[in-house]
N, C-alpha and C positions, 0 to 999 in steps of 0.2 A: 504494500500500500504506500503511495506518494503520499509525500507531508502535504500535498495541496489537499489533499482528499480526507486531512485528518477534518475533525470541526470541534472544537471544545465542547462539552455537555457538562452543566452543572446539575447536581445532586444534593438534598439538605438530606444532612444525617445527625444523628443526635450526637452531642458530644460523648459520649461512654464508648460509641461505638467508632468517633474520629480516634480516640484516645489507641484502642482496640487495635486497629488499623495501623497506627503508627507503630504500638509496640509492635506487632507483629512483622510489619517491614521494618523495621529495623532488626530483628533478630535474623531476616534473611538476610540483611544487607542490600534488600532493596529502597527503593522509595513509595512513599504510600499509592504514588499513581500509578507503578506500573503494579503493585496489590489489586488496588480494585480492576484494573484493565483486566489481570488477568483472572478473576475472580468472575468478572461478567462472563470472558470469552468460556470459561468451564462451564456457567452457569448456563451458556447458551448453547454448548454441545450436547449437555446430559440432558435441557428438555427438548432438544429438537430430537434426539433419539426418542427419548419418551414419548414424544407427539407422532412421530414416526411410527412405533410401536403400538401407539394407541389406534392411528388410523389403520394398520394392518391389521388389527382386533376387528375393528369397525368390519372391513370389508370381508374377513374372515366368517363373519356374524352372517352380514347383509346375504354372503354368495351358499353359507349352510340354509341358511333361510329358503333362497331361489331354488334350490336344489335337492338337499336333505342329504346330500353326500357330508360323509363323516367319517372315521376311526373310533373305536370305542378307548377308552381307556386302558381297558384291559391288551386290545392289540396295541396303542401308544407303548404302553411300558413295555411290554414283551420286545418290541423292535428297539427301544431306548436302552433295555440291558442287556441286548447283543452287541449295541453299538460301544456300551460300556465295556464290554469282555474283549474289546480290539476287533471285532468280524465287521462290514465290512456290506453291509446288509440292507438292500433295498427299503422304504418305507410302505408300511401296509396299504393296500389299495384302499380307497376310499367308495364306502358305498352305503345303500338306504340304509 
């Protein structure tokens, strides 16, 4: 990212939690800005997988729904502790 493309964003935070911030950067030896930079950028990896995760639930749902294909439980595990024992092993087919 070019520094033209940075744009400053201000944030009120309560003092306990500026205090927080600082000691914290300082025990890494960074500075409080690049803490919180990097603080959002995690926070913004873990919920877009999250969100990601959720909508493939979502469509996961919608397309059992349309359909009524499915795995039971029972053959989920069964294929999930061959995979555990190192084999190597197709996933069960999906049906009514």
């Amino acid at each position: 990212m070019t520094a033209a493309a940075l744009r400053p964003v201000s944030i009120k935070i309560d003092e306990d939690t500026k205090v927080r911030v600082k000691r914290l950067a300082d025990a890494r030896h960074r500075t409080p800005h690049w803490l919180m930079r990097e603080a959002i950028s995690q926070y913004l990896e873990r919920e877009e997988k999250r969100e990601a995760f959720r909508q493939d639930a979502l469509k996961a749902w919608e397309s059992y729904r349309a359909t009524g294909l499915h795995v039971s439980a029972e053959e989920a595990d069964a294929w999930l502790n061959q995979l555990e024992q190192g084999n190597d092993t197709e996933p069960p087919e999906c049906h009514n």
